[in-house]
C-alpha positions as CSV (number, residue, x, y, z in Angstrom):
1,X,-22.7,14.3,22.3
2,X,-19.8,14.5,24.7
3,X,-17.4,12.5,22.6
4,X,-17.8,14.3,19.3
5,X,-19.1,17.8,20.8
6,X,-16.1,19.9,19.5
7,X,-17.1,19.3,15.9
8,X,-20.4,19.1,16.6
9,X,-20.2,22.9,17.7
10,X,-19.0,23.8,14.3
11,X,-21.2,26.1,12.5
12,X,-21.2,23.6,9.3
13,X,-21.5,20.8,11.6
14,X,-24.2,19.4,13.9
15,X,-26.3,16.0,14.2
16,X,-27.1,15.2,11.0
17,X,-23.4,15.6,9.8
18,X,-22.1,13.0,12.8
19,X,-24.9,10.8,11.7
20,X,-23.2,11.1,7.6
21,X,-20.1,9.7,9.3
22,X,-21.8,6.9,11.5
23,X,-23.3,5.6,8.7
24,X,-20.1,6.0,6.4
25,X,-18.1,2.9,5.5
26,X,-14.5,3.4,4.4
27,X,-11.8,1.3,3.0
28,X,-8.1,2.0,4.0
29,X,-5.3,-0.3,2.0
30,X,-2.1,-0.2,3.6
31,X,-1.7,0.4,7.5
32,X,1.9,1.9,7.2
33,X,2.8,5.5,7.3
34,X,0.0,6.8,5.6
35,X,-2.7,4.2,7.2
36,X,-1.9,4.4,10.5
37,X,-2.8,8.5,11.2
38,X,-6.2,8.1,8.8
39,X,-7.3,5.1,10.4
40,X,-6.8,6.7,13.6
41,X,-8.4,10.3,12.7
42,X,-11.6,8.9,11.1
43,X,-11.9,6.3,13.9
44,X,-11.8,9.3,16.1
45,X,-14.2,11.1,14.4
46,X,-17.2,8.9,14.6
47,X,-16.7,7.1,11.1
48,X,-19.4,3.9,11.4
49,X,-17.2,1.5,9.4
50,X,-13.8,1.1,9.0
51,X,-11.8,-2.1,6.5
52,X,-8.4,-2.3,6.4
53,X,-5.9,-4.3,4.8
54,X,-2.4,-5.4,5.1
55,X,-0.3,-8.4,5.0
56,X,2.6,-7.6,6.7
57,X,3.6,-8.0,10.4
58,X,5.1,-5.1,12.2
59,X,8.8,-4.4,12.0
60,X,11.2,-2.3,14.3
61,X,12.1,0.0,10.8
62,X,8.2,0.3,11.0
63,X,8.0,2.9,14.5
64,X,10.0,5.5,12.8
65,X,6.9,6.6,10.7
66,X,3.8,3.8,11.8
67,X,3.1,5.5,15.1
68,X,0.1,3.7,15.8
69,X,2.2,0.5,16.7
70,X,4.8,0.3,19.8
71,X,7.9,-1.9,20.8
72,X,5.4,-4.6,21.8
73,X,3.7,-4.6,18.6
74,X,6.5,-6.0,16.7
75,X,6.1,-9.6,15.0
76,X,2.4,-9.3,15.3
77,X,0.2,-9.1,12.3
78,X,-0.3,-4.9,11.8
79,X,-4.5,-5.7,11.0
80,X,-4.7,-7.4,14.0
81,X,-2.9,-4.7,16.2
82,X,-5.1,-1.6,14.4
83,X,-8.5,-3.5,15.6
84,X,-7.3,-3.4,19.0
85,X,-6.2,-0.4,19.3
86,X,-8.8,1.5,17.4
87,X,-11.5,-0.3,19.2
88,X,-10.4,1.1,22.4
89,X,-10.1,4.8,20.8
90,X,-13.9,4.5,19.7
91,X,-15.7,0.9,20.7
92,X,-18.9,2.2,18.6
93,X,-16.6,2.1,15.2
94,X,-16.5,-1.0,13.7
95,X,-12.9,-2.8,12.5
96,X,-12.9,-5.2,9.7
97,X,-9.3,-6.8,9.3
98,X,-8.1,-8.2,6.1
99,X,-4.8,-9.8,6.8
100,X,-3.8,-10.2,2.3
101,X,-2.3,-8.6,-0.4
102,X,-4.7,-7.0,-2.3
103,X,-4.7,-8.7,-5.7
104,X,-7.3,-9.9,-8.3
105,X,-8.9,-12.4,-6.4
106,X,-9.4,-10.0,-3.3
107,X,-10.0,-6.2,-4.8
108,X,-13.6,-6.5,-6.8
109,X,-15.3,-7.7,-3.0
110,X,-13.2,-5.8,-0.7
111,X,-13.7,-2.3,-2.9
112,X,-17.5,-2.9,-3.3
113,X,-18.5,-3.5,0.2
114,X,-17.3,0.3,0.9
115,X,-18.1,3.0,0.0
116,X,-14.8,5.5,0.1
117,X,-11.4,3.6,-0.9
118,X,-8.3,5.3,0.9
119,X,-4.8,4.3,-1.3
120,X,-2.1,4.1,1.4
121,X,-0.3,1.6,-0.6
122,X,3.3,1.3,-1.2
123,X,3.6,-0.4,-4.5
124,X,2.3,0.3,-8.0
125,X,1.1,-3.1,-8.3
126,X,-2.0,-2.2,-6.1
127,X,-2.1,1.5,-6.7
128,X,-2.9,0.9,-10.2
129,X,-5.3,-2.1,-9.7
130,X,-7.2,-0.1,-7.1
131,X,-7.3,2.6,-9.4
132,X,-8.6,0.7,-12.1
133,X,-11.5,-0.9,-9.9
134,X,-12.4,2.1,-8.0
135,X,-13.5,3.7,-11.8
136,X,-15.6,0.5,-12.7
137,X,-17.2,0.7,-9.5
138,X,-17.6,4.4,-9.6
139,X,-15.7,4.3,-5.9
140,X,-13.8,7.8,-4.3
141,X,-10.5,7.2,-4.1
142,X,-8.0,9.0,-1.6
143,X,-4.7,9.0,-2.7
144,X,-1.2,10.0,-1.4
145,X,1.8,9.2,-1.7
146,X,5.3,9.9,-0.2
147,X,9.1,10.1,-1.1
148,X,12.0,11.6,1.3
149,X,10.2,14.7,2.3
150,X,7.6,15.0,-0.3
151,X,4.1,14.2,-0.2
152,X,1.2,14.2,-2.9
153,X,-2.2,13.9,-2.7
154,X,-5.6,14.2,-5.1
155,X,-8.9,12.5,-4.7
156,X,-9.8,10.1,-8.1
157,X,-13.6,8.5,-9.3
158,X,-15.3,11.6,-7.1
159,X,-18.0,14.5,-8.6
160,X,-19.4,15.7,-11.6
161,X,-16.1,15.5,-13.6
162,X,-14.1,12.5,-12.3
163,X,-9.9,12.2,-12.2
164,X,-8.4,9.0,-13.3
165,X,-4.6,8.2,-11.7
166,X,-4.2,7.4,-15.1
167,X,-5.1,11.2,-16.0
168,X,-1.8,12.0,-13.8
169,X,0.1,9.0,-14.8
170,X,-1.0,6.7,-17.5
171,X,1.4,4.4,-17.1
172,X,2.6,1.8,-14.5
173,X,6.1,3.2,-13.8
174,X,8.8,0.3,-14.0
175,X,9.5,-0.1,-10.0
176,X,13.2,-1.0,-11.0
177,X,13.6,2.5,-11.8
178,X,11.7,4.4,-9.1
179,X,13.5,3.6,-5.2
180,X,11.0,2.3,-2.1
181,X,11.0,3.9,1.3
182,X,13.2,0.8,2.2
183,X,15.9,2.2,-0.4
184,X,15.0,6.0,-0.8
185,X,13.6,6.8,3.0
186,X,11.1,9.1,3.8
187,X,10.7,11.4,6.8
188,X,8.4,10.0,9.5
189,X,6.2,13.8,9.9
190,X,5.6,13.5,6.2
191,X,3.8,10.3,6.1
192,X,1.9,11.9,8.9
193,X,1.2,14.9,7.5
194,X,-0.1,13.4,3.7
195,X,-1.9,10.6,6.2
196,X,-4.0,13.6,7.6
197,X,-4.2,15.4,4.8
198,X,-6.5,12.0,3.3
199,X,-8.2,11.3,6.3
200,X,-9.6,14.8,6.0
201,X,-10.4,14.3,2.1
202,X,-12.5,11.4,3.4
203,X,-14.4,13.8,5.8
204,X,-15.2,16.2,3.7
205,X,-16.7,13.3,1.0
206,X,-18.6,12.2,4.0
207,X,-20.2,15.3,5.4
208,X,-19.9,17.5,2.2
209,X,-18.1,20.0,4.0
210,X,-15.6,21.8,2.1
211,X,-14.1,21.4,-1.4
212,X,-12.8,18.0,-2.5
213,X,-9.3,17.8,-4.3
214,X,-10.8,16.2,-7.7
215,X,-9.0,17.0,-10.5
216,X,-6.6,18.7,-8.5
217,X,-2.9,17.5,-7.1
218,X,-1.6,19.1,-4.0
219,X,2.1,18.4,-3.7
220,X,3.9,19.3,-0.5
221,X,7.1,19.9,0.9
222,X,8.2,19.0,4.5
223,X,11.8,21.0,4.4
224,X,10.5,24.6,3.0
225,X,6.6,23.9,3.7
226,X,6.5,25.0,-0.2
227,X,3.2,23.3,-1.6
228,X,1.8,23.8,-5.4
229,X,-1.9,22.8,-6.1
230,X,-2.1,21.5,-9.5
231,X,-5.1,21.6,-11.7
232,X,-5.0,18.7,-14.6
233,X,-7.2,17.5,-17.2
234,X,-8.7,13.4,-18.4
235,X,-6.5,11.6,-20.6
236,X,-8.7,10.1,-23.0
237,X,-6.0,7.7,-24.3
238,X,-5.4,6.7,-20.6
239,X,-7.0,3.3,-19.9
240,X,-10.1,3.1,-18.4
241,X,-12.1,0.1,-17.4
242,X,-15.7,-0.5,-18.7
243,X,-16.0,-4.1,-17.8
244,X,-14.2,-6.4,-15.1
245,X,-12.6,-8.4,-18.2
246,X,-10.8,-5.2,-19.1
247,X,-9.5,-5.8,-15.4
248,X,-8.6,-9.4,-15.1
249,X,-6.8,-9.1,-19.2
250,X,-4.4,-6.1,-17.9
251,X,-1.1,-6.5,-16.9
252,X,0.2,-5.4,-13.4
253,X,3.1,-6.7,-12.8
254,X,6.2,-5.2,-14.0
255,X,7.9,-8.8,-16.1
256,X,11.7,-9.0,-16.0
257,X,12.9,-11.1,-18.6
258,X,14.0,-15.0,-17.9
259,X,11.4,-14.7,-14.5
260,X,9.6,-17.1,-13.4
261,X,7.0,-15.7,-10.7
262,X,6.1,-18.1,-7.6
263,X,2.4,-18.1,-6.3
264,X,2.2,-20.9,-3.9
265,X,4.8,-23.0,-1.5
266,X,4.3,-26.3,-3.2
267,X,5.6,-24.6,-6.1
268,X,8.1,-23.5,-4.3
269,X,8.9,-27.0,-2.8
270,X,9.6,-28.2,-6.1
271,X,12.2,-26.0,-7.2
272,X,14.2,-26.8,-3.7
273,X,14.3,-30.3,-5.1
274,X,16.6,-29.4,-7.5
275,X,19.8,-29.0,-6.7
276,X,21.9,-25.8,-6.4
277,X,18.9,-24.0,-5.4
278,X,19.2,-21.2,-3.0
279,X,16.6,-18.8,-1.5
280,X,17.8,-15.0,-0.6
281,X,15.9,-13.0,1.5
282,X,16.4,-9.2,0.4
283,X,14.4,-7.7,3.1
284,X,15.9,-5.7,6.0
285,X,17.1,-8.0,9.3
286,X,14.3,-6.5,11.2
287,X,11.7,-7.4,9.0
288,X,9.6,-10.3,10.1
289,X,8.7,-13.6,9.9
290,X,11.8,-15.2,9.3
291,X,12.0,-17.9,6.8
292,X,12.2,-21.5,8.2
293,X,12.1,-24.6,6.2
294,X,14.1,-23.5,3.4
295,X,17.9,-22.8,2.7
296,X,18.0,-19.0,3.1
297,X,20.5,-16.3,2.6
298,X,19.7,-13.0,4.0
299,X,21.6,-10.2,2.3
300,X,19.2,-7.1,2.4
301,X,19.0,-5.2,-0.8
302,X,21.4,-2.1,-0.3
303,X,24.1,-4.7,0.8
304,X,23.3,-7.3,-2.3
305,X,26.1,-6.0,-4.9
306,X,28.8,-6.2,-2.5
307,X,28.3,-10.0,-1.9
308,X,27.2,-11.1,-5.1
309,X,30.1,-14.2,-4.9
310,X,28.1,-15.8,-2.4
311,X,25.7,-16.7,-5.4
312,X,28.4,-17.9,-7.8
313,X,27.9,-21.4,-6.7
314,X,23.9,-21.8,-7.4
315,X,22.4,-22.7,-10.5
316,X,18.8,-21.6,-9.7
317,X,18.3,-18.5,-7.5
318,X,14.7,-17.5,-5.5
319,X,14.3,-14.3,-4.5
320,X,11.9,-12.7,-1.4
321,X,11.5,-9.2,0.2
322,X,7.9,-8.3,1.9
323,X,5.7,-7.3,-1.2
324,X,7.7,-8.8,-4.3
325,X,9.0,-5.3,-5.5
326,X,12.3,-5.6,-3.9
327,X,13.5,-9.6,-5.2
328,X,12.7,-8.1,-8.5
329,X,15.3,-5.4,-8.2
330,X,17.6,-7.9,-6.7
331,X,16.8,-10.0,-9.7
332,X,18.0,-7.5,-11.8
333,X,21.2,-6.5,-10.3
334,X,21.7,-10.1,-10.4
335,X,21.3,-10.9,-14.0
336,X,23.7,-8.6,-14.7
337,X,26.7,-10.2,-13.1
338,X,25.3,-13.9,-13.6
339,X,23.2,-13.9,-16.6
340,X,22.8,-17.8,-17.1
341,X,21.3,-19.2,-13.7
342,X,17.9,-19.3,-13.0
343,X,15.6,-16.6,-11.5
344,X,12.1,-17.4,-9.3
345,X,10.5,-14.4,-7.8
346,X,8.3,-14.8,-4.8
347,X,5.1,-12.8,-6.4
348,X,3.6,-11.3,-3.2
349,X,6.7,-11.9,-1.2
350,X,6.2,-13.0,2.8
351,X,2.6,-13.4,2.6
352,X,2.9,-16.8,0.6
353,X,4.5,-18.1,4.5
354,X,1.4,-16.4,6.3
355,X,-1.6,-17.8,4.6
């Protein structure tokens, strides 16, 4: 009573709504700048259940935005430092920690094990696979999403008359055409503002409180505060699921041409037989783990078309960054200057060194 009294005093509020969030299990994907303030809020609020997943470790370039971690976070795996820390904001929520990318093998048992799906991911890879199994499974999904200093938000798969991502856009944007947070930036407040602005979509889900933004895209502006709610309509050409086949059969992965896509390290053992092999690490120096094991040039993305000679001399070329978004638009800066080597792309980028 104590802990939660100030919105149990709400006149909408009381018992029975803390006891809708108690028993509430939700899913958050991502626990960067979006994950970090709704994992927080709706651990803070009494939420029974939280999941979250995320492969990556945290990074200095991370405490700009990911408030949640500190100085002595850094290195350690960002799942394992959100179950600490959560469990000492509220020890009666319970932390599930997935330490993976989502993909194909993961999503269909993570996603229906909870029942409200928060997107705070950072590529479209998973955006649009979660979007696409959150429909099947008839799942709320939270969604935001954040670029320099705007944010957008909308709530998909929820009410009478469900929205589709695919309703907003149908189709999986090329990412060598649309700039990352590691390329474009982003303000730090934003993330924290679109992050608040899901965690309190998933309340009002949860407790029934208020009016849920289905069917309806709230974009916001940090500079001028100007923010536009827009009201859009199903696509009925858009693709839309009916079976898990329909799933597994679709393509998400943007496919440069003359790529080959690596999967696991004994794959990627082979190739380092040959010789004039050479693996470049495109992520920024503070990103961690470091690569051991391997011959590996580090030459972060923004600095790669100034030292494109250093790569004259290899015949086939591997490319990393964190996710396997950033190697591919290295691959394809590269291509243009040396269109006869051969290209490897790490798939899901650092992960395949921390399974």
């Amino acid at each position: 009573m104590e802990r939660y009294n100030r919105q149990l005093i709400l006149p909408v509020f009381g018992i029975a709504t803390q006891q809708k969030l108690a028993d509430a299990r939700v899913l958050v994907v991502g626990a960067g700048g979006l994950g970090c303030p709704v994992l927080q809020y709706l651990c803070a609020a009494g939420v029974g259940q939280l999941g979250v997943i995320d492969p990556d470790r945290v990074s200095l370039s991370n405490l700009q935005r990911q408030v949640l971690f500190d100085e002595l976070d850094i290195g350690n795996l960002k799942v394992d430092v959100v179950q600490k820390k959560l469990s000492k904001l509220n020890s009666e929520t319970d932390i599930h920690s997935y330490p993976e990318n989502l993909d194909m093998s993961t999503v269909f048992e993570r996603v229906s094990s909870y029942s409200i799906i928060v997107d705070c991911t950072d590529n479209f890879t998973t955006r649009y696979l979660l979007n696409d199994v959150c429909h099947l499974l008839q799942k709320p999904l939270v969604y935001a999403a954040v670029f320099r200093f705007e944010g957008q938000l909308s709530v998909f798969h929820y009410g009478e008359n469900p929205s589709n991502l695919r309703d907003l856009f149908p189709e999986i944007p090329n990412p060598l055409h649309v700039p990352s947070c590691n390329e474009a930036g982003v303000i730090g407040v934003l993330a924290g503002i679109m992050g608040n602005f899901q965690a309190n979509e998933v309340l009002k889900i949860i407790t029934g409180i208020g009016e849920v933004m289905s069917g309806q895209l709230l974009t916001f502006n940090s500079l001028d505060y100007q923010s536009e709610l827009l009201r859009f309509k199903s696509k009925t050409t858009a693709f839309k699921p009916k079976t898990k086949t329909d799933i597994l059969n679709q393509l998400y992965d943007y496919h440069c041409k003359n790529i080959t896509h690596i999967n696991d390290l004994e794959t990627l053992k082979n190739i380092f037989n040959r010789k004039k092999t050479m693996l470049i690490d495109v992520r920024n120096t503070d990103e961690l783990p470091k690569i051991v094991g391997f011959n590996v040039m580090a030459i972060p993305l923004p600095e790669l078309e100034y030292h494109l000679e250093k790569l004259a001399d290899s015949e086939t070329l591997v490319f990393i960054c964190q996710s396997g978004i950033r190697s591919l638009k290295a691959i394809a800066l590269v291509q243009k200057h040396y269109p006869d080597k051969n290209y490897y792309n790490l798939k899901n980028g650092i992960a395949l060194f921390t399974k």
